[in-house]
C-alpha positions as CSV (number, residue, x, y, z in Angstrom):
1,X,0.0,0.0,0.0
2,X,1.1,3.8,-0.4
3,X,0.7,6.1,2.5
4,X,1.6,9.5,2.9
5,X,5.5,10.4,4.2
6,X,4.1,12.7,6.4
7,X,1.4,12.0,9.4
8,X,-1.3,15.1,8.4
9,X,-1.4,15.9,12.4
10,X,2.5,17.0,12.2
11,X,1.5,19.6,9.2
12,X,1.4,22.9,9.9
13,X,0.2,23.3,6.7
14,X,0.3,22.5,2.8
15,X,2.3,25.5,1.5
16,X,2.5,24.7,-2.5
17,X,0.2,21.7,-4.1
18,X,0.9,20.1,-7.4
19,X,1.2,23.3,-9.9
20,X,3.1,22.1,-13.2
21,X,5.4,23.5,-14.5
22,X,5.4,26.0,-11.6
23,X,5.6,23.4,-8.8
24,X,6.3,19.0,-9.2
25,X,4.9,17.9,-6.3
26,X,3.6,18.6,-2.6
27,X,5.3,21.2,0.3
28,X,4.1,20.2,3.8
29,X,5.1,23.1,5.8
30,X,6.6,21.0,10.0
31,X,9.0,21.4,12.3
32,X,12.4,20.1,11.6
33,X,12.6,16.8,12.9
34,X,9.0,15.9,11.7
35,X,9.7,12.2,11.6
36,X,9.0,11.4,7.1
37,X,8.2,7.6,6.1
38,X,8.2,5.6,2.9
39,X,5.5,6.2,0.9
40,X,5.5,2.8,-0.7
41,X,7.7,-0.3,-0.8
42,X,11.2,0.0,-2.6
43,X,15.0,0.3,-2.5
44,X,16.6,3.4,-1.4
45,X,19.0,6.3,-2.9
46,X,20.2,9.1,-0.4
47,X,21.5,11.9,-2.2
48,X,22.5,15.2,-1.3
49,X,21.6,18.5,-4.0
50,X,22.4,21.5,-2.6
51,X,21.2,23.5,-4.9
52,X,17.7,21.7,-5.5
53,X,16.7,18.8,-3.2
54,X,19.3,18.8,-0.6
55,X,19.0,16.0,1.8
56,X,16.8,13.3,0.2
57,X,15.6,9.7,-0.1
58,X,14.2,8.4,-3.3
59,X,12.3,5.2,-3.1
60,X,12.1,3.4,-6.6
61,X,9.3,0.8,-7.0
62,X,10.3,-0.4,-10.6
63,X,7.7,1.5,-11.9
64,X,7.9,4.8,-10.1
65,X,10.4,7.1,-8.0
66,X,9.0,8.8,-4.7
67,X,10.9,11.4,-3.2
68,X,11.1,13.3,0.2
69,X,13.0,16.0,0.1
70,X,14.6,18.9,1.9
71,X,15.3,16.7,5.2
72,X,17.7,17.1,8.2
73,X,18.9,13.7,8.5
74,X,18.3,9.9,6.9
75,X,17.6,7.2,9.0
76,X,17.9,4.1,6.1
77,X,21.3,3.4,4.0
78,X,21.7,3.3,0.2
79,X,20.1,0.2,-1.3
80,X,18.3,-0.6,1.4
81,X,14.4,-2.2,1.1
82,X,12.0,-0.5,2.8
83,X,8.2,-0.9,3.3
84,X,5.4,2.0,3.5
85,X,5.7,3.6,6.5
86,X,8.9,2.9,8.0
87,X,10.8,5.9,8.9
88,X,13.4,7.0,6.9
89,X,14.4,10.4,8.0
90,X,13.7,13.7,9.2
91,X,12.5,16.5,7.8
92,X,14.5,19.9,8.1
93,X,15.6,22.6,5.4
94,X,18.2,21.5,3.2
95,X,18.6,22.6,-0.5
96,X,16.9,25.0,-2.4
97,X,14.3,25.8,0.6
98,X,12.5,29.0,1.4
99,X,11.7,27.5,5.1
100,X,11.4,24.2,7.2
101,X,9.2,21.7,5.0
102,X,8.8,18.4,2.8
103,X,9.0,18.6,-0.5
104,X,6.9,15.0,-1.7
105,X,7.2,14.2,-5.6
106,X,6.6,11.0,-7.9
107,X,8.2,10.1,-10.7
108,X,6.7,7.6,-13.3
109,X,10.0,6.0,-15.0
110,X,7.6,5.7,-18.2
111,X,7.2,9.1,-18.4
112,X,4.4,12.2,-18.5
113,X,4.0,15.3,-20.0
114,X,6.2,17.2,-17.4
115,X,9.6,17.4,-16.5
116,X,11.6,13.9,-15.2
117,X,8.3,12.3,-15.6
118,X,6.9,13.9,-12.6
119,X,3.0,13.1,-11.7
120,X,0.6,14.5,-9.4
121,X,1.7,12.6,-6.1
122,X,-2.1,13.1,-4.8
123,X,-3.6,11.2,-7.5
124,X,-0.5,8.6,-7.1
125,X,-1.5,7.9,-4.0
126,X,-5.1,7.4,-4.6
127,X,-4.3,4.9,-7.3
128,X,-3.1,2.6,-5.4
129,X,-3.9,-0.8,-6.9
130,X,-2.8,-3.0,-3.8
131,X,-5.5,-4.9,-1.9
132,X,-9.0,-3.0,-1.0
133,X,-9.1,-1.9,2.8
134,X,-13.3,-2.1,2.4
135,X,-14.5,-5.2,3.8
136,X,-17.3,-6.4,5.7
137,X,-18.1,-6.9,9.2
138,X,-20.5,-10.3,9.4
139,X,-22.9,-11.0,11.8
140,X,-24.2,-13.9,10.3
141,X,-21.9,-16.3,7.6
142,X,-23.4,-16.7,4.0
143,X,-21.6,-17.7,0.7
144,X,-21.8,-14.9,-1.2
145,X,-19.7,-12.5,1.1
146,X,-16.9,-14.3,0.1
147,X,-17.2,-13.9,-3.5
148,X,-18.0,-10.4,-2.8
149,X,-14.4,-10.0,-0.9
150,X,-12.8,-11.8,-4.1
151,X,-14.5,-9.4,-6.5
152,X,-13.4,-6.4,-4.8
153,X,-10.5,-7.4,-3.9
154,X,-10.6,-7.0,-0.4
155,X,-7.7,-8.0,1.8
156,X,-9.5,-9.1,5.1
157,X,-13.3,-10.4,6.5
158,X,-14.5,-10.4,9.5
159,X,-16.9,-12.8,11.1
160,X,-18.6,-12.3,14.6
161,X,-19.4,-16.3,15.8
162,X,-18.8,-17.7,12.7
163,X,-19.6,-21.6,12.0
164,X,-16.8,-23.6,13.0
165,X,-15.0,-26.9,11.6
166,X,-14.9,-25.6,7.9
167,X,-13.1,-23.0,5.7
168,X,-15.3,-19.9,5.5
169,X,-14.1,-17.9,3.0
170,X,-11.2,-19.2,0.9
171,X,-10.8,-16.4,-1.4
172,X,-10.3,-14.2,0.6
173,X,-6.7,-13.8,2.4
174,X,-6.9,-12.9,6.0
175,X,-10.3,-13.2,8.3
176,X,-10.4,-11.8,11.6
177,X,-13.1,-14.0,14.4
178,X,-14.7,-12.7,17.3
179,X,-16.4,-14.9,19.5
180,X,-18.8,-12.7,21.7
181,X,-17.7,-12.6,25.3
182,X,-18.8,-9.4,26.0
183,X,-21.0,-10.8,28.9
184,X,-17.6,-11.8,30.8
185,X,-14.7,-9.4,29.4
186,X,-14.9,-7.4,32.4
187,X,-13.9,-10.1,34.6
188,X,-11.2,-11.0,32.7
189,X,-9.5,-7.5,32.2
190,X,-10.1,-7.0,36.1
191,X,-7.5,-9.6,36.5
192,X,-5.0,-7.5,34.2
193,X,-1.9,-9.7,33.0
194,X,-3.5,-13.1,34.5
195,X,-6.9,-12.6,32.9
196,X,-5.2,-11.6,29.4
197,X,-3.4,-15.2,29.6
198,X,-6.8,-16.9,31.0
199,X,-8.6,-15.4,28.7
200,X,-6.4,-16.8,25.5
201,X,-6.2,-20.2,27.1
202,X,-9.8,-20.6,27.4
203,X,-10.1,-18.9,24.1
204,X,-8.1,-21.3,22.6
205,X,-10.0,-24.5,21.0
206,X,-12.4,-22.2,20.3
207,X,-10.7,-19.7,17.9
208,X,-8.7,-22.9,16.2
209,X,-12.0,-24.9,15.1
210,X,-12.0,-21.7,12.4
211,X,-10.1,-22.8,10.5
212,X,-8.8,-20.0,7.9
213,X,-8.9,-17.7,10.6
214,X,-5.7,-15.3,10.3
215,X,-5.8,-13.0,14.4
216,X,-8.8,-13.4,16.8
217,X,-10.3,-10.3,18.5
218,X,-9.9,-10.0,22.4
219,X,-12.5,-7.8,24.6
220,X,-14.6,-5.9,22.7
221,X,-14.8,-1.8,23.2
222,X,-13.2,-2.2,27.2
223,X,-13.1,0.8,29.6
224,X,-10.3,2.7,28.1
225,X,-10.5,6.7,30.1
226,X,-10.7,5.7,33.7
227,X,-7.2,5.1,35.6
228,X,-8.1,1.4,36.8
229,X,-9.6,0.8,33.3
230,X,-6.6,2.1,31.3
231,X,-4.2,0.3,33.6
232,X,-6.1,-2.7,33.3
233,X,-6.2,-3.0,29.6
234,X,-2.8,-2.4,29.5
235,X,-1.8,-5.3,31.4
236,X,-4.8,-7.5,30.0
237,X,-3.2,-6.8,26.7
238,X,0.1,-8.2,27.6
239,X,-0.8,-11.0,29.1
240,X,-3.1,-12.2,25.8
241,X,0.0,-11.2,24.1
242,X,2.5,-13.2,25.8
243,X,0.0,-16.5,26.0
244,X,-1.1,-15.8,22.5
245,X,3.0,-16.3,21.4
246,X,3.3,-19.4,23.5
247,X,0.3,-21.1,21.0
248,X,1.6,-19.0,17.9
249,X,-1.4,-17.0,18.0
250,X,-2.2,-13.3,15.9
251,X,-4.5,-11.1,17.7
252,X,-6.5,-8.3,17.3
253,X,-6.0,-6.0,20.6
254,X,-7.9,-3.6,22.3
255,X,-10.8,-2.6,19.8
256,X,-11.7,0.9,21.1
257,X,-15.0,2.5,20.8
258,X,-15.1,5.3,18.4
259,X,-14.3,8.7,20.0
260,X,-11.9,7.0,22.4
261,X,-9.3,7.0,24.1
262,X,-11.9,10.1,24.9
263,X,-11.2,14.2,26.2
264,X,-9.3,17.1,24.6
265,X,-5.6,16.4,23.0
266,X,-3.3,16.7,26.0
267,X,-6.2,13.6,28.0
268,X,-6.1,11.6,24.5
269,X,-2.1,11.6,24.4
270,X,-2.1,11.0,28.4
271,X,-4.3,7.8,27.9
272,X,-2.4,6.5,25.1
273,X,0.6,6.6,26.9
274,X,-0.9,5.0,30.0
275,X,-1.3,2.6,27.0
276,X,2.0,2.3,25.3
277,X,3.2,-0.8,26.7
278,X,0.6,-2.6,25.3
279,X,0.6,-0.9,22.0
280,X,4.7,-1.7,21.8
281,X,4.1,-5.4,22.7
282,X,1.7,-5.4,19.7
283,X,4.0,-4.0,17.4
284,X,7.1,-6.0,18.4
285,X,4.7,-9.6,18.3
286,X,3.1,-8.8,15.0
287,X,-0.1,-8.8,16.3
288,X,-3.2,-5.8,15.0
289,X,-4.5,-3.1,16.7
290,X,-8.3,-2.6,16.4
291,X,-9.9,0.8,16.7
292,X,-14.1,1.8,15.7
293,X,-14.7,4.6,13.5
294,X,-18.4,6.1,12.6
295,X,-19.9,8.9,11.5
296,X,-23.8,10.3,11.3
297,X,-25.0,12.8,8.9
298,X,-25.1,16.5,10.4
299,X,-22.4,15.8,13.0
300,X,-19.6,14.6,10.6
301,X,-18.4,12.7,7.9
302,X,-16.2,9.4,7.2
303,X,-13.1,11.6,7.4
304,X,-14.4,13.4,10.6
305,X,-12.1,14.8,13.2
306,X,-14.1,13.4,16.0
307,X,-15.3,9.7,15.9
308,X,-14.0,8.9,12.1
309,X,-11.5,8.1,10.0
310,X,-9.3,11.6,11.2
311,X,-9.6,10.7,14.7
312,X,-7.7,7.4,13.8
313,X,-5.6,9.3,11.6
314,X,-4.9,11.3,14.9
315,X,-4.5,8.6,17.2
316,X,-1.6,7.2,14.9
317,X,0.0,10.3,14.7
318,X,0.7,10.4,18.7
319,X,1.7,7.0,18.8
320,X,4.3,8.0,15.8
321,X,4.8,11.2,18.6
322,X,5.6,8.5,21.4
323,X,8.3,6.4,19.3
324,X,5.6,3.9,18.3
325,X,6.3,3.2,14.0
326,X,5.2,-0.1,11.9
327,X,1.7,-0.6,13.9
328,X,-0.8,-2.4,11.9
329,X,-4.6,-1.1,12.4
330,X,-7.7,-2.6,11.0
331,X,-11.1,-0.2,11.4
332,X,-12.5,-3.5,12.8
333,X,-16.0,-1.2,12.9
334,X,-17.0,1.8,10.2
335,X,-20.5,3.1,9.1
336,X,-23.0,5.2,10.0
337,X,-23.9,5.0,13.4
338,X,-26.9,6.7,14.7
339,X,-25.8,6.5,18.4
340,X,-22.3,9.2,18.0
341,X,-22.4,12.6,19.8
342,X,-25.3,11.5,22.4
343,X,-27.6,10.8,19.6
344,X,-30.4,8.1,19.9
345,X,-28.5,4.6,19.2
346,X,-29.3,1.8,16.8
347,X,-30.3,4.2,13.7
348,X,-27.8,2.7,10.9
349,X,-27.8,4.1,7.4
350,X,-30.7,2.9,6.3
351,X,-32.3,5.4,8.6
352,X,-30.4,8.3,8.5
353,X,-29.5,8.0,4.8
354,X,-30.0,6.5,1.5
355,X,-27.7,4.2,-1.0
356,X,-26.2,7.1,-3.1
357,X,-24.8,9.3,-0.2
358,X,-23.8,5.7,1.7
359,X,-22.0,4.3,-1.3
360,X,-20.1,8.0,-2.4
361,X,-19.5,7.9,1.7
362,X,-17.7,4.2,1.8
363,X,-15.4,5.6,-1.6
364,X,-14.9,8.7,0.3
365,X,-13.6,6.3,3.4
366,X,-11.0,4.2,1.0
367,X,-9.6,7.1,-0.2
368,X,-9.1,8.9,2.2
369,X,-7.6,5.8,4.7
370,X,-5.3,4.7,2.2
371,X,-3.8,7.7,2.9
372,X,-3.5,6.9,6.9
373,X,0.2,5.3,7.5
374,X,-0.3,1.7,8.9
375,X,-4.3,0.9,8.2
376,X,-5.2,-2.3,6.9
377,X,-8.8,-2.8,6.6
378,X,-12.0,-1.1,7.2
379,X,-14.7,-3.1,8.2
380,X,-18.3,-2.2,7.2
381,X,-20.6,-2.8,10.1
382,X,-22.5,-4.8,9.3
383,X,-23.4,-7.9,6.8
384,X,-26.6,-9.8,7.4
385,X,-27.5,-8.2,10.9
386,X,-28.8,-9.8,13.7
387,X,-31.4,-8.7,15.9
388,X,-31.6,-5.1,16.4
389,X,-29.2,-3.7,13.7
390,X,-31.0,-3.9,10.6
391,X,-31.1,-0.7,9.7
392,X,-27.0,-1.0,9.6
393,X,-28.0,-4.1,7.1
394,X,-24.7,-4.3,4.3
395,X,-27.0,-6.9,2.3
396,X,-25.4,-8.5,-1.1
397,X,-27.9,-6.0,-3.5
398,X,-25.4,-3.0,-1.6
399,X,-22.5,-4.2,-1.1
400,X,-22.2,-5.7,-4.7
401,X,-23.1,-2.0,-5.7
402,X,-19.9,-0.9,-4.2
403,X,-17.5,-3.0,-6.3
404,X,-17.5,-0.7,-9.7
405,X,-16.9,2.7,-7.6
406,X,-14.3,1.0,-5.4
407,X,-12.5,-0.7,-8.1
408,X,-12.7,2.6,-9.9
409,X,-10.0,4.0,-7.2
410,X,-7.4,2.0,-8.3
411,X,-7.8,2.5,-11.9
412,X,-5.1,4.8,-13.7
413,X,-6.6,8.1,-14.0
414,X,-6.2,9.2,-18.0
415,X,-5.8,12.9,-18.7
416,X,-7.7,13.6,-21.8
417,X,-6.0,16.4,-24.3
418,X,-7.4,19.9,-23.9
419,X,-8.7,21.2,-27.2
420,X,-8.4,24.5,-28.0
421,X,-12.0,25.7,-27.7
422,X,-12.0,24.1,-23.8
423,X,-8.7,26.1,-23.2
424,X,-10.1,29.7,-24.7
425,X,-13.5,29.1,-22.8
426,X,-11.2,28.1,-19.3
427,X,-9.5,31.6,-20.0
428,X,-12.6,33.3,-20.7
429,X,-14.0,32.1,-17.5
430,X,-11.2,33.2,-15.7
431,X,-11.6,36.8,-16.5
432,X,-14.7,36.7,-15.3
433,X,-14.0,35.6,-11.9
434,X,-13.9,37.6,-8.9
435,X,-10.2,37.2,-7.6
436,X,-10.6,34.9,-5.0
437,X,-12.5,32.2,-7.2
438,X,-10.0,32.6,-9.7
439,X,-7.5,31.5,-7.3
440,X,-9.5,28.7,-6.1
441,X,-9.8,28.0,-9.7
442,X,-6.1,27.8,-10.5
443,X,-5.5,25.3,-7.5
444,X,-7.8,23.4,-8.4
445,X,-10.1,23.8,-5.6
446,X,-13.9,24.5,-5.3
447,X,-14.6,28.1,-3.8
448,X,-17.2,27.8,-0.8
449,X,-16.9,31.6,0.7
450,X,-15.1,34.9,0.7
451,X,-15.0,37.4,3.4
452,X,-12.5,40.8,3.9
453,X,-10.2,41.4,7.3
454,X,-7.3,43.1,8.5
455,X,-6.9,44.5,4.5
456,X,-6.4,41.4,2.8
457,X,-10.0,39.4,1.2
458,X,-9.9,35.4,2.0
459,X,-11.2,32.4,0.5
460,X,-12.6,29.1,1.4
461,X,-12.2,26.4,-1.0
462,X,-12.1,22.5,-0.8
463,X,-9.4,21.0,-2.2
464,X,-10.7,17.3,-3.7
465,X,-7.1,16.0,-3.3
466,X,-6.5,15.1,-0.8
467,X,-9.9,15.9,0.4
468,X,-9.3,18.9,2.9
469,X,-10.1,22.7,3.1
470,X,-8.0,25.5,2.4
471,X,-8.1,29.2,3.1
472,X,-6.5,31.6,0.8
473,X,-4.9,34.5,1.6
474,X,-4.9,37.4,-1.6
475,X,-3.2,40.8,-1.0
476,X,-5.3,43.5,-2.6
477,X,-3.2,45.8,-4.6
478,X,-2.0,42.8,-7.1
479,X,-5.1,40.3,-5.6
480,X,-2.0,37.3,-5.3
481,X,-2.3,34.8,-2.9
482,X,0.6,35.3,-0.2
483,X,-1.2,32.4,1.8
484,X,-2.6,28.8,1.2
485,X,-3.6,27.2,4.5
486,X,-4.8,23.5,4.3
487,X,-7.5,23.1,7.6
């Protein structure tokens, strides 16, 4: 998978986008010593341009060359492999460089219409064509959600009590299994270290009579904000951890509620490290990290801040903060979820939306997590419900309907020539603009609102790569823009 050499909660801000032949790639304005990662898998070259690049790493692919440059140090050696998101320096102000930043550029070693065979690095990135993150959480086994896995390539399942004594779903290439034990959990975690180890003994026979099963889930949304509760988990964890390698197990540890670890940033990076021994022992043993993320119409989106996809984005960033690099995450829970932000619970899409806005939503989610460093699968909850949660009902009719747009992600995005006529109407149009949409127009980016302050006008636009807002900045006497802030 590609990720982004940068975690987006160390950015002050995106200074220059992708502006050929002005500009080849992406400037993330950080701090030096922002830690920068491998944005795909490949062999290294360190080089040093002083007058250009200074400092860099370029990771080749075979097919394609991504740089990072401008850095303060290197952390890998020349000819080294490396894999997506392992660290590989630090970013700092080297070469040709106004102030502290990462430059990020792609090369295609076929060529493009621009210089060295640069490419827009944002679309790069969204073209991905390694395994599908989408998957489905199942509440109830049937046949065809494994051909739907195969046909959209998805990289993981995962089945709540699934049947036992056969092979479930052979095409697809990991499962995750959670036997419900939410009636007991408590008790075990209580115990800390012991009941971790109790727990994965007793847990044992039972997870191995599934047989294609790849990690087993332990306790399922635990107390993770109280003192005894966060101490607890932590030593719960281990202890599953350290029986789990006696039996050569893979687990799937401590499956957080959405919005949680909870409280402002200072509480959520508190918490986390009350839980960093656990997360390390996770890490070292190979073993995934599951976290819940869901959103509801009129509080946020799938790339919300608060209880979606950019909270989990956040939370990887402070591990990253607190030395913590190469954790695997799987959204073991995503949707819709009527119940967020002290809303009424058990209202699932089918409620609160409708197909279209779901489906553009789930596409919206696979973008935009392919772009989060270390997550490797986002679980739809859920597929032939049980009991209460129809109205969160993924049946075949919808989740079939998500192949086409989800496939379409990884197909290479073809620039069609500009005739002349669509060129003299695009400059026509731009002299008709007000000056802050015909900056938002240049970027690329959708104007949303204008307003004057402090002598200088300002724009909001959305950006649709890589899905964020921006403000612009535009002095009046020449109406340039001396600012572009990414939100």
């Amino acid at each position: 998978m590609r990720h982004l050499p940068i975690d987006l909660v160390r950015v002050v801000r995106v200074t220059q986008g992708w502006n050929p032949p002005a500009h080849y790639g992406t400037d993330y304005s950080c701090v030096v010593g922002t830690p920068i990662y491998a944005a795909t898998d490949g062999v290294v070259h360190c080089g040093t341009d002083p007058a250009g690049f200074g400092t860099y790493v370029r990771v080749d692919t075979g097919t394609h060359l991504a740089y990072a440059a401008h850095l303060w140090t290197v952390a890998v050696r020349e000819g080294q492999q490396v894999t997506a998101g392992q660290v590989v320096g630090a970013s700092g102000n080297t070469g040709n460089s106004t102030g502290p930043h990462l430059h990020f550029e792609v090369r295609d070693k076929a060529g493009s219409p621009w210089r060295y065979g640069a490419i827009d690095p944002g679309l790069w990135l969204m073209e991905d064509g390694g395994e599908m993150l989408t998957t489905l959480h199942v509440q109830r086994h049937n046949d065809w959600q494994n051909l739907w896995a195969r046909d959209v390539g998805a990289g993981w399942v995962k089945c709540v009590n699934p049947p036992t004594g056969r092979v479930l779903y052979p095409d697809v290439p990991r499962v995750l299994v959670r036997f419900w034990t939410d009636d007991r959990d408590a008790a075990y975690i209580h115990e800390g270290r012991a009941g971790g180890s109790r727990f994965v003994r007793e847990m044992r026979d039972q997870w191995l009579s599934v047989p294609d099963a790849t990690a087993w889930e332990l306790a399922n949304e635990p107390d993770c904000n109280s003192n005894e509760g966060l101490a607890q988990l932590n030593e719960y964890t281990i202890g599953a951890i350290e029986q789990a390698a006696v039996y050569g197990l893979k687990l799937c540890v401590l499956n957080l509620p959405e919005a949680n670890p909870s409280g402002d940033e200072a509480a959520i990076r508190w918490k986390w490290q009350q839980l960093l021994p656990a997360v390390k022992r996770a890490v070292q043993g190979g073993h995934w990290i599951g976290l819940h993320a869901y959103w509801r119409p009129g509080v946020e989106g799938p790339t919300g801040r608060y209880h979606a996809l950019g909270r989990r984005a956040f939370d990887i960033g402070v591990w990253r903060e607190l030395g913590i690099t190469g954790a695997r995450v799987l959204i073991n829970e995503c949707g819709i979820d009527g119940g967020i932000a002290d809303n009424p619970p058990r209202e699932g899409w089918r409620t609160l939306s409708d197909a279209d806005t779901y489906r553009a939503q789930i596409v919206e989610a696979e973008r935009y997590a392919r772009t989060i460093p270390g997550v490797d699968a986002l679980m739809l909850f859920t597929a032939d419900y049980l009991g209460e949660w129809g109205s969160y009902d993924v049946d075949e009719t919808f989740a079939r309907s998500l192949i086409a747009p989800l496939r379409a992600l990884n197909a290479p995005i073809e620039e069609a020539p500009v005739t002349s006529t669509e060129l003299d109407a695009a400059r026509a149009r731009l002299g008709r603009l007000p000056a802050t949409m015909k900056s938002c127009d240049m970027r690329g980016y959708t104007f949303r609102d204008e307003w004057f302050a402090d002598g200088f006008f300002y724009a909001l636009a959305w950006a649709p790569v890589p899905q964020r807002y921006h403000v612009l900045k535009l002095e009046t006497r020449g109406w340039s823009v001396v600012e572009d802030s990414a939100l």
